[in-house]
C-alpha positions, -999 to +999 in steps of 0.1 A: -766-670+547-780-702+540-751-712+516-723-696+546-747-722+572-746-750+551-708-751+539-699-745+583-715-774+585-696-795+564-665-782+575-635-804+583-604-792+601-585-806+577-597-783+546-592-750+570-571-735+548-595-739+517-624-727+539-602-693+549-599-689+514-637-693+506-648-673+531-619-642+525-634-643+487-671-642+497-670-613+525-646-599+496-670-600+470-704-590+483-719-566+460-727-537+486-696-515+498-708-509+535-718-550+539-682-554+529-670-533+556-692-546+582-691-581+576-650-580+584-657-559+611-681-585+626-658-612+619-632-599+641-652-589+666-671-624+666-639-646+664-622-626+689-649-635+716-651-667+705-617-675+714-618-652+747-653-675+757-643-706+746-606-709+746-605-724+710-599-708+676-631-713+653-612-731+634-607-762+655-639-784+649-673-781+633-688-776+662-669-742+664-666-732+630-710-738+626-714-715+660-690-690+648-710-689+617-744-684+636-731-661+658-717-640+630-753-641+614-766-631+644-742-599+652-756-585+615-791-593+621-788-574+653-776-544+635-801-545+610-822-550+634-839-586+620-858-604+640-830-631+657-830-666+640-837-696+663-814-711+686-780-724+674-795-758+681-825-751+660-801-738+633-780-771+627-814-794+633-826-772+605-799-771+580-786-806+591-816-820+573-799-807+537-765-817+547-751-844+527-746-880+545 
């Protein structure tokens, strides 16, 4: 997750395609079978609202893309039932301090 909070945000509308790609091969390749099947099932479910809440695709800013990111996060935590991380404004103040400049 830290990697998956870092890279959203970085992202950059105009590498979507690349990022698609990145994140199609990690929720491809996690090692357990069922977090496979769950993460993609999150996905939709998270991107989906997304769009119905905030009338944009996650796709179409950083802003979006991180949220989607932390929401996701947060849809799995729930399930597992983890303890829920901090507010998405204490999420980017916390990883923007590793982000590059």
């Amino acid at each position: 997750w830290h990697y998956l909070h870092l890279v959203s945000l970085n992202y950059t509308v105009r590498k979507r395609k690349q990022y698609k790609c990145m994140l199609k091969y990690v929720f491809d390749t996690l090692p357990c079978g069922e977090c496979r099947d769950n993460i993609k099932k999150h996905n939709r479910e998270v991107k989906s609202k997304h769009f119905q809440t905030y009338g944009r695709r996650v796709w179409s800013s950083r802003l979006d893309f991180a949220y989607y990111m932390y929401r996701l996060h947060s849809r799995v935590n729930k399930e597992l039932r983890k303890t829920e991380e901090p507010s998405f404004a204490g999420m980017c103040r916390n990883y923007l301090t590793h982000r590059p400049k």
